[in-house]
C-alpha positions as CSV (number, residue, x, y, z in Angstrom):
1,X,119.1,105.4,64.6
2,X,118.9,104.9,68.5
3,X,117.2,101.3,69.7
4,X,113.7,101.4,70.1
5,X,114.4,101.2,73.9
6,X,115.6,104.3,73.9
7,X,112.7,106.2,72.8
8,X,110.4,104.1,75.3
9,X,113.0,105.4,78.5
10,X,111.8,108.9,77.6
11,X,108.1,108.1,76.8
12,X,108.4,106.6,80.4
13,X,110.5,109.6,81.8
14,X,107.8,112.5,80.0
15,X,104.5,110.2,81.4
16,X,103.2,110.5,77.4
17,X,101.1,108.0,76.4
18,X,100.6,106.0,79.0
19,X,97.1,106.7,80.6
20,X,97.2,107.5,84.2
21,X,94.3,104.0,84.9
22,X,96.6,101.7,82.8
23,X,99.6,103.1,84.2
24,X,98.2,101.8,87.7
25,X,97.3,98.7,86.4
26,X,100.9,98.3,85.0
27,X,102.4,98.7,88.8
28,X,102.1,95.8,91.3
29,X,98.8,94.7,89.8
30,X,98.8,91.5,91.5
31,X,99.3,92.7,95.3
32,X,97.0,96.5,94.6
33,X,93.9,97.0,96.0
34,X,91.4,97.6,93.1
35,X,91.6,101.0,92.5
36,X,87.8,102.6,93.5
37,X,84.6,103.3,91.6
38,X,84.4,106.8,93.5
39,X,86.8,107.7,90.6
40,X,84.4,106.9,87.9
41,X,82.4,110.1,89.1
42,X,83.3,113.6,89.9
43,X,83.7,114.8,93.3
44,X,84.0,118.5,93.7
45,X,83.5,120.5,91.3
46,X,84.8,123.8,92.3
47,X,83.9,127.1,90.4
48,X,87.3,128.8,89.7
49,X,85.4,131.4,87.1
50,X,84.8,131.7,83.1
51,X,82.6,129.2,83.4
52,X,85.2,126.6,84.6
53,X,85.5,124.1,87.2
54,X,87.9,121.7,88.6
55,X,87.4,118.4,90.1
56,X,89.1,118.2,93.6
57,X,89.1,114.7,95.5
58,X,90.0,115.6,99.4
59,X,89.8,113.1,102.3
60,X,90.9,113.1,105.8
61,X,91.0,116.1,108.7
62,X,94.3,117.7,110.3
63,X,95.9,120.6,110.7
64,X,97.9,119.9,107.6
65,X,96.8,120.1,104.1
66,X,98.5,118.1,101.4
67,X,97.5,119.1,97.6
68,X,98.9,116.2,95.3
69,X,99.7,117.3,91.8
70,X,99.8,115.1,89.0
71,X,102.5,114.4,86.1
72,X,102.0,114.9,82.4
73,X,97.9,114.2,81.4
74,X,97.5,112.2,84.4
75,X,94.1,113.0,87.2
76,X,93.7,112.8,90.4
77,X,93.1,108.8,90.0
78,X,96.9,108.5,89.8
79,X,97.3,109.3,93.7
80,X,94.6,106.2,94.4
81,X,97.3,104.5,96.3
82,X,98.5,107.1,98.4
83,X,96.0,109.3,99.4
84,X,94.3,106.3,101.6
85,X,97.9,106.3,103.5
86,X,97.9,110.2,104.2
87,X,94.6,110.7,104.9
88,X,94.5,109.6,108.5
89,X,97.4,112.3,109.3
90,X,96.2,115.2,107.3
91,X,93.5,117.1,105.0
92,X,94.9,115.5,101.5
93,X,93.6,116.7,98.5
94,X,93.9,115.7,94.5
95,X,92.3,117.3,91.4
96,X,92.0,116.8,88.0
97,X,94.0,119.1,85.5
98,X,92.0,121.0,83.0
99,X,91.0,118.8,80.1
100,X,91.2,115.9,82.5
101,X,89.5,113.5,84.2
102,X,86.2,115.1,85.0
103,X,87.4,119.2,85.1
104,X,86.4,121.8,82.5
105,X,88.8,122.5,79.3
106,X,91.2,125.4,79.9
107,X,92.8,127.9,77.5
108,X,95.5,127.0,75.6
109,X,98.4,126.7,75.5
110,X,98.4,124.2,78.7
111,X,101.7,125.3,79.9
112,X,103.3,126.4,83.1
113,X,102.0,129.2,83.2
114,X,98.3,128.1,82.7
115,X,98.9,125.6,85.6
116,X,100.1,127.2,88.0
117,X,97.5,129.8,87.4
118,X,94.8,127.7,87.4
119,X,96.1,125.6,90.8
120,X,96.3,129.2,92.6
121,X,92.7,130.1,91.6
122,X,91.3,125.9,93.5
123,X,93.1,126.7,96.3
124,X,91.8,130.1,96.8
125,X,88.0,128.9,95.3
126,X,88.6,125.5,97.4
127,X,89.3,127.3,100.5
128,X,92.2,125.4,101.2
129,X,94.2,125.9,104.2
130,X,97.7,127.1,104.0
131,X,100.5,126.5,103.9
132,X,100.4,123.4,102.2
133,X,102.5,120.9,101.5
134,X,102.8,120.2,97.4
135,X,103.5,116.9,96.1
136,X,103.9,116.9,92.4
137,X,105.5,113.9,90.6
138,X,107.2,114.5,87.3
139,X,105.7,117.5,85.5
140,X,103.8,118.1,88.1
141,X,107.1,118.6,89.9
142,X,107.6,121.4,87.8
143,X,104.1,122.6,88.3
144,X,104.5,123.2,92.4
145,X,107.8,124.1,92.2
146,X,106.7,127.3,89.8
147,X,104.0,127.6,92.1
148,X,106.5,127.7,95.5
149,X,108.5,130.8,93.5
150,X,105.5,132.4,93.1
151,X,103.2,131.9,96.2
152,X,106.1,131.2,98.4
153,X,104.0,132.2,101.8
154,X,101.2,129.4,100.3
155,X,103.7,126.4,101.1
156,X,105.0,125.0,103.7
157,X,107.1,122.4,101.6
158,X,107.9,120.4,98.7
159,X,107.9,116.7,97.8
160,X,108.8,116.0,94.3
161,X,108.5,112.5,93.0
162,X,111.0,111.7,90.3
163,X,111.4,115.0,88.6
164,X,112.3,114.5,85.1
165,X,115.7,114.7,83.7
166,X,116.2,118.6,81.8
167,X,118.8,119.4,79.5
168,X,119.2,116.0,78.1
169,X,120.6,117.1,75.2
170,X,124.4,118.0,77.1
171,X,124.6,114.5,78.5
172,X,122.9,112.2,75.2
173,X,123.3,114.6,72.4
174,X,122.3,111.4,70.4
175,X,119.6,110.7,72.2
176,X,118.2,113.8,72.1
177,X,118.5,114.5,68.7
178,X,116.6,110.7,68.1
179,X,113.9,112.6,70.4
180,X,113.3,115.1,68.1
181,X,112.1,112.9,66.0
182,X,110.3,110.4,68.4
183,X,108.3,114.0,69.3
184,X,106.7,114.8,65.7
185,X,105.7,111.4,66.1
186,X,104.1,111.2,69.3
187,X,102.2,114.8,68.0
188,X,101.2,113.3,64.9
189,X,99.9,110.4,66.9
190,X,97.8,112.9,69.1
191,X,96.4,114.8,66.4
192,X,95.2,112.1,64.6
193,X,93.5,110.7,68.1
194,X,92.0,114.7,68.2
195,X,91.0,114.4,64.8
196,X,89.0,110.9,65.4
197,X,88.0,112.8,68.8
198,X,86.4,115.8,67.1
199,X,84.3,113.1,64.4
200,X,82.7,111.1,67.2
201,X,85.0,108.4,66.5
202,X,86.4,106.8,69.5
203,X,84.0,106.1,71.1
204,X,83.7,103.2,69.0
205,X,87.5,103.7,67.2
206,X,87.7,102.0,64.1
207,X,91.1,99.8,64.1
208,X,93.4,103.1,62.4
209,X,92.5,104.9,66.1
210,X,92.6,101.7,68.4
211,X,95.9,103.1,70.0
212,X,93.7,106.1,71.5
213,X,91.7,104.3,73.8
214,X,93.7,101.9,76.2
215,X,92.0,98.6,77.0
216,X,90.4,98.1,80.0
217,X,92.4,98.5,83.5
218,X,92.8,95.2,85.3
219,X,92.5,96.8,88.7
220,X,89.4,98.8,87.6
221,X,85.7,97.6,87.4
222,X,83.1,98.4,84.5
223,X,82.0,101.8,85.9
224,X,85.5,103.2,86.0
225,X,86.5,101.9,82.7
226,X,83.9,102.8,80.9
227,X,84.6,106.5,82.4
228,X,88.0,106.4,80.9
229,X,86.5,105.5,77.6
230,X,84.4,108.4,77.9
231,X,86.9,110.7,78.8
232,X,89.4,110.1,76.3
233,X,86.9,110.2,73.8
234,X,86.6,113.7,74.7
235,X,88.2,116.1,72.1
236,X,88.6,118.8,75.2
237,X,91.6,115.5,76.6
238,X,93.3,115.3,72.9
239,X,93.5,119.1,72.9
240,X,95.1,119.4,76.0
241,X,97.7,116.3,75.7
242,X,98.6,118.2,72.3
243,X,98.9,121.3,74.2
244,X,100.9,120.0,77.2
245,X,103.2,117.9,74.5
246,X,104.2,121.2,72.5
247,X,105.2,122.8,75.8
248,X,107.1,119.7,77.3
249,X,110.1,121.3,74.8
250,X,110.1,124.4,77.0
251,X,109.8,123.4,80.3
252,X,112.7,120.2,80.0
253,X,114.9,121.7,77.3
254,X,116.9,123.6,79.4
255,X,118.7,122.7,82.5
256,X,116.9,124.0,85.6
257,X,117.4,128.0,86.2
258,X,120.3,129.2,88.8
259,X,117.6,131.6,89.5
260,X,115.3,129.1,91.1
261,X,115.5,129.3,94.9
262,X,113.4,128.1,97.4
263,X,114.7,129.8,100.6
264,X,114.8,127.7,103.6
265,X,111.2,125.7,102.3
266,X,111.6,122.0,103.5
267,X,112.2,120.1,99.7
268,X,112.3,116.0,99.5
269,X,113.2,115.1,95.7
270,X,112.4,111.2,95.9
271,X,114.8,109.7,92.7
272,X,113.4,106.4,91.6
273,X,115.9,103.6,91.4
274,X,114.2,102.3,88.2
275,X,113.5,104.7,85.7
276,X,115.4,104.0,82.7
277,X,115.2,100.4,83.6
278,X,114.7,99.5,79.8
279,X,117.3,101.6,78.2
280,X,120.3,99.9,77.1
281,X,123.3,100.4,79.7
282,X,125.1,102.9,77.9
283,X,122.4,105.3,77.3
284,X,121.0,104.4,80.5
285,X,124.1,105.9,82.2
286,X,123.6,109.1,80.2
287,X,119.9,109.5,80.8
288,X,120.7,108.9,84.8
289,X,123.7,111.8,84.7
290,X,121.1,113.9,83.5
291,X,118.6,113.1,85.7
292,X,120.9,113.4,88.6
293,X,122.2,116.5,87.8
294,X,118.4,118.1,87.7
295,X,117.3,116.4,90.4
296,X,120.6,117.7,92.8
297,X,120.1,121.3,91.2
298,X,116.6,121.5,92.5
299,X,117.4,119.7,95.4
300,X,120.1,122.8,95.7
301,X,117.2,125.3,95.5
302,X,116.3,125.5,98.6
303,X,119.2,125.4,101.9
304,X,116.8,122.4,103.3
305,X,116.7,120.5,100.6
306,X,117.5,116.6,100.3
307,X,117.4,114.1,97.6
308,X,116.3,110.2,98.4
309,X,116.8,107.1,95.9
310,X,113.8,105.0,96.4
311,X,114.7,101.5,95.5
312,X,112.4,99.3,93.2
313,X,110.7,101.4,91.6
314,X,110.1,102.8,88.3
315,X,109.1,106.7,87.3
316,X,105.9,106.2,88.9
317,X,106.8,105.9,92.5
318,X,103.2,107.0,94.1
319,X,102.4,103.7,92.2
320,X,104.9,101.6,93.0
321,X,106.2,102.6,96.7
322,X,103.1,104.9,97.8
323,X,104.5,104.0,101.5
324,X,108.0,105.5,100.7
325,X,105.8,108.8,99.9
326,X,104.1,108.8,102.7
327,X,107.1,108.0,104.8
328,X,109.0,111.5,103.1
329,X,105.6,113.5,103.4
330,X,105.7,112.8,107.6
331,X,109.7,113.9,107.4
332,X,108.7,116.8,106.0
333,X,106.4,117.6,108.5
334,X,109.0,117.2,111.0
335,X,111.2,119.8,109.3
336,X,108.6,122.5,108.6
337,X,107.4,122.0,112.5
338,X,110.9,123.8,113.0
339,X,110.8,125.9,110.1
């Protein structure tokens, strides 16, 4: 059996378990501004049909619009430190997944596919301006890059925040197979959490489903935490985490496709110096060749593509150097100004 450590470097590589307000809390706590009540409510809710709607946070004017997309089961409350610092160049925009934060529950399975589908129908519903520039960080790396194959004339670049490593498995074999196992955990884990959801149970969890609802964010105040609560009491949230869990397997079991291309689209991948930081140092040298060989693939996708190690920081670099993202979204600019 691999060390403990281990498992946590790819819970922390995947964005699993934690939540996207704790996760915030976890990062710099003591020099953050709080993060804001406006997140304890909905902002937009835009009709994108069946009934559905999505909840999409925009601030600032500009000729530029700037759609930040979110990693695995994270909202647009995960962006509170950056969009204040892009907001005074450009239209910046965030939204809330389906199942998430305050947006409608989607069809299953929550895959790709579904994503990308449903981020096409906000920006047309939205009326947001194109091209735009996509930031996604981890899955949701994934997310706009399948959206930039698709919709190619709707961007005008890519910056991808420490995608996640993909075909693990050739560089950790061990690791990997230790994975497997770590996986029917973390679904068992969610299903009972759906189960509790479905009873009425977490909103007051007995002690068996503590572990579903995180305790209160340091950085937030009542209002927003006891949004959170309400949210993850939701069985529409457990649903979707179990859904977007089952597909994880597809979309970083194989390395990334020759097949993916990206022309001459400007494309920043920003590498985090720190995210295997807990691993021990011989599986932390594996997990980082694997990392680095996705993250120069994709960076190959596209003839203006360039990757950039930002230094102290862990998987979560919108959290921990929001200025270093801001920094690559204005150099990216530059480059699609001479597109």
């Amino acid at each position: 059996m691999l060390d403990a450590a281990i498992r946590t470097a790819r819970i922390a590589c995947l964005c699993l378990f934690a939540a996207a307000a704790a996760a915030a809390g976890a990062h710099a706590a003591d020099a953050a501004p709080a993060i804001p009540d406006s997140y304890a409510r909905p902002a937009r809710l835009v009709d994108i049909g069946a009934g559905r709607q999505l909840n999409l946070r925009c601030t600032g004017k500009g000729p530029q619009t700037v759609l930040l997309e979110a990693g695995s089961h994270a909202d647009s409350m995960s962006w509170f430190r950056l969009q204040p610092l892009l907001a005074p160049m450009a239209r910046v925009c965030a939204y809330d997944r389906a199942g998430y934060g305050f947006s409608s529950e989607g069809p299953l399975p929550r895959n790709l596919e579904a994503d990308v589908a449903d981020l096409r129908k906000l920006i047309e519903a939205a009326g947001l301006k194109g091209p735009l520039v996509l930031v996604g960080h981890s899955l949701g790396s994934n997310i706009v890059r399948r959206y930039a194959e698709l919709h190619p004339r709707d961007v005008a670049g890519l910056v991808l925040l420490d995608p996640p490593a993909q075909d693990v498995a050739a560089f950790a074999p061990d690791w990997a197979k230790e994975d497997i196992a770590s996986n029917a955990q973390r679904l068992a884990f969610v299903q009972q959490c759906l189960d509790g959801a479905e009873k009425g149970q977490l909103t007051t969890p007995p002690p068996a489903l503590a572990r579903c609802i995180a305790g209160p964010n340091p950085l937030a105040g009542a209002p927003l935490n006891a949004s959170i609560h309400a949210q993850k009491s939701r069985p529409g949230y457990w649903r979707t985490l179990l859904s977007e869990l089952q597909s994880n397997e597809q979309v970083f079991g194989p390395p990334v496709s020759s097949k993916e291309t990206h022309g001459a689209t400007p494309l920043l991948v920003l590498s985090a110096s720190d995210t295997y930081a807990d691993a021990p140092a011989e599986v932390r040298k594996a997990l980082e060749a694997a990392r680095d060989a996705t993250q120069a693939r994709i960076a190959a996708s596209s003839s203006r593509g360039e990757r950039i190690t930002v230094q102290h920081s862990s998987h979560d670099i919108q959290l921990d150097q929001p200025e270093a993202v801001a920094q690559a979204v204005a150099k990216l600019w530059r480059q699609s100004a001479t597109h």
